[in-house]
N, C-alpha and C positions, 0 to 999 in steps of 0.2 A: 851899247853903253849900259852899263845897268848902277844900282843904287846903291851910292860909298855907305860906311857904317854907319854913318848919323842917319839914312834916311833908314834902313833898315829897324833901326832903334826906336826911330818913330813909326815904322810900320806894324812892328811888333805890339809897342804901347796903343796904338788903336784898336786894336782889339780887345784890348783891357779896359777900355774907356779912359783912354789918356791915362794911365799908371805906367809908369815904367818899372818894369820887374830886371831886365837884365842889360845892361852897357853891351854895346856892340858885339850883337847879334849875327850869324851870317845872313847876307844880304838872300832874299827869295831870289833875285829875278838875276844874280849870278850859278845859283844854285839851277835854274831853270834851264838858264844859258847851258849851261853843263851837261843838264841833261839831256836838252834836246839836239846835242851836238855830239855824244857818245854814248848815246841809249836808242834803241826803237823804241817804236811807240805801246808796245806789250811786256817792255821787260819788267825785272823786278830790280831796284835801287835798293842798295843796302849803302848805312851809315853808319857807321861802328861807334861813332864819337856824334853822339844828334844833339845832346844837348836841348834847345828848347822845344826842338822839333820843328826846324825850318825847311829838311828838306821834305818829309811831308809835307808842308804847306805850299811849296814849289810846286811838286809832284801834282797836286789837286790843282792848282793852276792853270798847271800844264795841260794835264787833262783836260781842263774844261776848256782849253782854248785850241786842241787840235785834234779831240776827240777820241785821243790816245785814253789805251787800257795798262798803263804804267801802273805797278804795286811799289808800296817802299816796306821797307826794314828798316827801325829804329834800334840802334844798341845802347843802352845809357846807364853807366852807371847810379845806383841810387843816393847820390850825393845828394850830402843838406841842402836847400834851399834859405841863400840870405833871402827875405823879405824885406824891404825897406818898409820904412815908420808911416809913408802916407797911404799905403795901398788896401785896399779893401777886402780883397780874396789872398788868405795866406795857405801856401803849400808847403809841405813839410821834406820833399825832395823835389829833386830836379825833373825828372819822370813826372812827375804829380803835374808837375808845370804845365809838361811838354801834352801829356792828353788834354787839360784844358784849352790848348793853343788849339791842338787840332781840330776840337771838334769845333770848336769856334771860327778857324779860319775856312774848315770846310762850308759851315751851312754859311760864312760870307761868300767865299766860293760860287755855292750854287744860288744865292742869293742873285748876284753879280751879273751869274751869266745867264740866269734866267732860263728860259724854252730851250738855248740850246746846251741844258746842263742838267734837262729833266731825266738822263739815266746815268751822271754821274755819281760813279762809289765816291762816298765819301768816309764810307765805314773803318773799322780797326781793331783788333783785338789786341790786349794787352795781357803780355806772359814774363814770369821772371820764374829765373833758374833757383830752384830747390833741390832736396834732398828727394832720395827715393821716395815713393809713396809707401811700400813696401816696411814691413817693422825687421829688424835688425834680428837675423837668429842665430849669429855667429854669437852663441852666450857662453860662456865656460860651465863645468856642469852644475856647480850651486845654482852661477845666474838661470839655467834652462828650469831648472826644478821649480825657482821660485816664480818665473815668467813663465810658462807652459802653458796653465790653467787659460791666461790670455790671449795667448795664440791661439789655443785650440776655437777662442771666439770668434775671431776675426784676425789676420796674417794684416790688414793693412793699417797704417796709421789714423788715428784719433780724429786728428786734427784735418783731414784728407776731404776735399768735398767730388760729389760726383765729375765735374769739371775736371778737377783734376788727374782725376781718373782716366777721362776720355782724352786729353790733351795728350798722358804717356803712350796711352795707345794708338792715338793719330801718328806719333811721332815714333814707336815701335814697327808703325805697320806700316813706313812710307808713306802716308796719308797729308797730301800739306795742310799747314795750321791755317788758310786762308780757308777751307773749304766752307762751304755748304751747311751747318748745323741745323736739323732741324728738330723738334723736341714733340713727338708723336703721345697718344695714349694708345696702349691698349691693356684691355682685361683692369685699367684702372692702375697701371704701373705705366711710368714715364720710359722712354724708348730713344736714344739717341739717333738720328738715322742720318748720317753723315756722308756726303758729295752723290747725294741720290739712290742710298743703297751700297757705296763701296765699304763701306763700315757701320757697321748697328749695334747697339750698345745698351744694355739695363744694367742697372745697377743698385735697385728698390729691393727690397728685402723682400721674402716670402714671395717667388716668381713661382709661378704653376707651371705644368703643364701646358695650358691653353695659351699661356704668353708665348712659351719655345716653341709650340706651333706655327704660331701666326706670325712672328719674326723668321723661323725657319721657310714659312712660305714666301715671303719677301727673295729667298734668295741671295743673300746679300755676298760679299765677297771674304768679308768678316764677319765674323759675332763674338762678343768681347761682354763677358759677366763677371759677379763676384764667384766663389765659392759660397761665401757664405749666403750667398741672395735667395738660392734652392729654396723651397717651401718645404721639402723633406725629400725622405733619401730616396722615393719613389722618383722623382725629379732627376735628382743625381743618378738611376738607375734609365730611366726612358728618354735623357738629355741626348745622347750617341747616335739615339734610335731614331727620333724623331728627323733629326737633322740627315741621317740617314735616309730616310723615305722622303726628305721634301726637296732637300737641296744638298746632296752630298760633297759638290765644289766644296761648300762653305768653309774656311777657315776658323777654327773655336780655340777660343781663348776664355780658361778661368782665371781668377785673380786669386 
């Protein structure tokens, strides 16, 4: 048996502190049902249509109650958010909503279950589909002459942060978006070093020498920079070389 819409709708509002944000909600403990009846316990749950994000909250449920290493996938468009007039926290999409619920029903979650929910994920990254990072060079030849000088700065968008960067390349290089991130220093420049060395990554302006060494020693299976990041054309001339002599597998990727 599991819980008609009303209780759902009160399930939902308790984690808001009794606000009720959305009218009949999908029910968790159908969504659980479902899973645990046409899923193992390691797959990945994808939801095309998540809305507040309930099967996420399912999903950590579930988990914590048979120790399953189940992942989900949220797909949600970013539709407005009605807010009603009494509620305290207002979101401005539907998505907005939906990580608030999560991270909230998680740590109830591990709350809940206590000791035996001391190594559940309760983690999530959250990604939305954009335009290349990459700047636009199909120009006609006025547009080239008067953009050029730009390019010749930097080939990637403005607006672009290093995250961004790594996420195309995760998803370029087969790498899943669930992986591993970890944010290293060396020589004083930030270092991506992603699913324990299958992908490494800088992307800090003015990289030496010393840094392509010492990520070159790592190994890695990738290595993923800007162009423009070089310190000088010394860089760009002993970049081949070094990865040559340390770890020649390596795969290189400029931006």
């Amino acid at each position: 048996e599991v819980d008609h819409s009303q209780g759902a709708t009160q399930k939902l509002a308790k984690l808001f502190d009794g606000k009720k944000y959305f009218d009949y909600p999908k029910p968790v403990e159908l969504l659980k049902r479902c899973a645990a009846l046409y899923s193992s316990d390691d797959c990945i749950v994808m939801d095309f249509f998540s809305g507040s994000g309930t099967f996420a909250h399912a999903i950590m449920e579930l988990n914590a109650e048979d120790g399953g290493k189940r992942k989900f996938i949220l797909v949600q468009a970013a539709e407005k958010m009605e807010n009603p007039s009494n509620v305290t926290l207002h979101f401005d999409t539907i998505p907005q909503f939906a990580e608030e619920r999560i991270r909230r029903a998680g740590r109830k979650v591990k709350e809940e279950a206590g000791i035996m929910a001391q190594d559940l994920d309760i983690g999530f990254r959250v990604l939305k589909l954009d335009s290349s990072n990459m700047e636009d060079v199909y120009f006609t030849p006025k547009e080239y002459m008067d953009k050029q000088q730009s390019l010749f700065i930097d080939n990637i968008k403005k607006d672009r942060s290093d995250e961004d960067l790594l996420f195309d390349a995760m998803l370029k290089l087969d790498t899943p978006l669930s992986s591993k991130i970890e944010k290293i220093n060396i020589a004083g420049k930030t270092v991506y070093n992603v699913a324990q060395g299958h992908l490494m990554a800088c992307f800090d302006k003015n990289v030496t020498d010393e840094v392509i060494t010492a990520i070159a020693k790592e190994m890695p299976s990738y290595f993923v920079m800007r162009d423009s990041s070089q310190a000088d054309d010394s860089v760009a001339i002993n970049f081949e070389q070094i990865f040559n002599t340390y770890s020649p597998q390596t795969v290189r990727r400029v931006l």
